[in-house]
C-alpha positions in Angstrom: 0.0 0.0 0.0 1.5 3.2 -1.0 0.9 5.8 1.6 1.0 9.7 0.9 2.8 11.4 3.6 3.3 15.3 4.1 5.2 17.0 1.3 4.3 14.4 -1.3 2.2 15.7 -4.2 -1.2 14.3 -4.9 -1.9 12.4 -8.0 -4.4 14.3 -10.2 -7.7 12.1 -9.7 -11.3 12.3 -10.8 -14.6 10.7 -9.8 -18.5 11.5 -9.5 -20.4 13.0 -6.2 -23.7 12.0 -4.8 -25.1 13.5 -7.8 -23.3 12.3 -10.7 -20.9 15.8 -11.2 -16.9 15.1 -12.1 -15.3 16.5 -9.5 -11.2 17.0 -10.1 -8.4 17.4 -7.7 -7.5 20.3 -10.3 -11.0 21.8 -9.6 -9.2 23.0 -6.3 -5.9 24.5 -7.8 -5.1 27.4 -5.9 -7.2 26.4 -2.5 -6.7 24.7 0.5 -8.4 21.4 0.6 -9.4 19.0 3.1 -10.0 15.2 2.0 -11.5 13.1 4.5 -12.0 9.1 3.8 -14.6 7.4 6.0 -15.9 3.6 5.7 -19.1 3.7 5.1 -21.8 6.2 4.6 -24.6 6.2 7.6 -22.6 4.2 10.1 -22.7 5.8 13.4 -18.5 7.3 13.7 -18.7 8.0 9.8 -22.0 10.1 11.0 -20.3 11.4 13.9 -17.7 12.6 12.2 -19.0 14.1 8.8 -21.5 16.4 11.2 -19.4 17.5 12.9 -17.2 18.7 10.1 -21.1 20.3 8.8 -21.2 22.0 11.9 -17.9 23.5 11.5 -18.2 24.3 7.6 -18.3 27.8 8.0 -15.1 28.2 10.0 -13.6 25.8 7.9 -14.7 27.8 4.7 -13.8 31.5 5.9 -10.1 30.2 7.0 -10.6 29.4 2.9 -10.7 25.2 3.2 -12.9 23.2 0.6 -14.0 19.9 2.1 -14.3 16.6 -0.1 -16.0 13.4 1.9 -14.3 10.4 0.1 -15.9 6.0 0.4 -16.5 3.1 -1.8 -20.1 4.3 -1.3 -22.5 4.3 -4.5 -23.8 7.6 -5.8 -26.8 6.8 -4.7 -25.6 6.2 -1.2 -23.6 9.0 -0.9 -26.8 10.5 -2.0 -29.1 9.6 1.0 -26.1 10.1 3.1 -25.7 13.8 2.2 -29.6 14.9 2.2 -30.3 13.1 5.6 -27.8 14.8 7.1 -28.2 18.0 5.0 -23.9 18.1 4.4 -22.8 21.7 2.3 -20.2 19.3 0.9 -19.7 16.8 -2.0 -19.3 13.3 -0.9 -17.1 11.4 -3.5 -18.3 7.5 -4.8 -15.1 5.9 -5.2 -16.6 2.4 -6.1 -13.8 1.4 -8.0 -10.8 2.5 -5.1 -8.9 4.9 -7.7 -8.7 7.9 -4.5 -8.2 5.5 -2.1 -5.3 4.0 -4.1 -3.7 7.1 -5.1 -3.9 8.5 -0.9 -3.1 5.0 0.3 -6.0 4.4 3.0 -7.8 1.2 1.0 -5.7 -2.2 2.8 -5.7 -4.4 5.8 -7.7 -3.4 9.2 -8.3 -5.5 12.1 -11.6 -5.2 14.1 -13.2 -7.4 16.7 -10.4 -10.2 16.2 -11.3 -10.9 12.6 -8.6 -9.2 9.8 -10.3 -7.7 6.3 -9.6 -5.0 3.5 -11.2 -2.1 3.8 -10.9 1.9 4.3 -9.0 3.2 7.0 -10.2 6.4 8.8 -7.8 9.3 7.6 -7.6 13.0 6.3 -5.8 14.8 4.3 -5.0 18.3 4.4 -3.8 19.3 0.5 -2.1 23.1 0.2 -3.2 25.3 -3.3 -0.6 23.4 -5.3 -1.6 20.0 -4.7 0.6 19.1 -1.9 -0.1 17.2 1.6 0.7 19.6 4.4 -1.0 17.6 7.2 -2.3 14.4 7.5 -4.4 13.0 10.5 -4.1 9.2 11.8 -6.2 9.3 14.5 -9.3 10.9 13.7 -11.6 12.0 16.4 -15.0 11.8 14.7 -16.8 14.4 17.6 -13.8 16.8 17.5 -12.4 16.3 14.2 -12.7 20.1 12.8 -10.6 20.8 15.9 -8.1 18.7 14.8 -7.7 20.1 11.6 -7.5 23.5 12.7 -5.0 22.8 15.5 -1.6 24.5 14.6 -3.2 26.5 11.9 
């Protein structure tokens, strides 16, 4: 698994929101961007998490960050997951793992004794010219716009 750490540049990727728009890692080009990866939509931490990053959007947005929401989801799930919850965000469907390749968070996880592949809870924070400045490990899905602002 190739793993992205801070100073390496992202790959240009591509892939389609909740409702079916290209969104482009170029689309972002001159802005600070947060990428945050979470298992699976509507699961209670994934929840926890992406609403608490809702309910920080504005602060997030006036220090001049763009947020991006990134699962194996289907369109359609990312869908339901972004009206029930009403996120001002895109949620990216990465069915076919091509983000989650290129940042290195698709691979082995342990959980209740049993091993599997799957998404591992990270984010991503990517300066204006496409390169990691901080990444975050340990995400804390009740307090994790604090943990992206810390040190900012």
């Amino acid at each position: 698994m190739n793993v992205l750490k801070v100073g390496d540049k992202v790959t240009e990727f591509s892939s389609f929101d909740q409702d079916g728009n290209e969104i482009k890692l170029s689309d972002f080009k001159g802005k600070k961007l947060i990428v945050f990866f979470y298992p699976k939509a509507n699961t209670p931490t994934c929840t926890v998490e992406a609403c608490n990053l809702r309910d920080n959007y504005k602060e997030l947005q006036d220090l001049g960050y763009e947020l991006l929401g990134v699962s194996a989801d289907s369109q359609k799930r990312q869908s339901n997951f972004k009206k029930k919850f009403d996120f001002p965000y895109p949620l990216l469907a990465d069915v076919d793992h091509t983000i989650l390749n290129i940042f290195g968070v698709w691979g082995k996880k342990k959980f209740m004794g049993r091993t599997f592949d799957g998404i591992h809870r990270k984010t991503f924070v990517i300066d204006g010219n496409g390169l990691v400045i901080k990444i975050i490990d340990k995400v804390k899905a009740k307090d994790h716009a604090m943990q992206i602002l810390q040190g900012q």
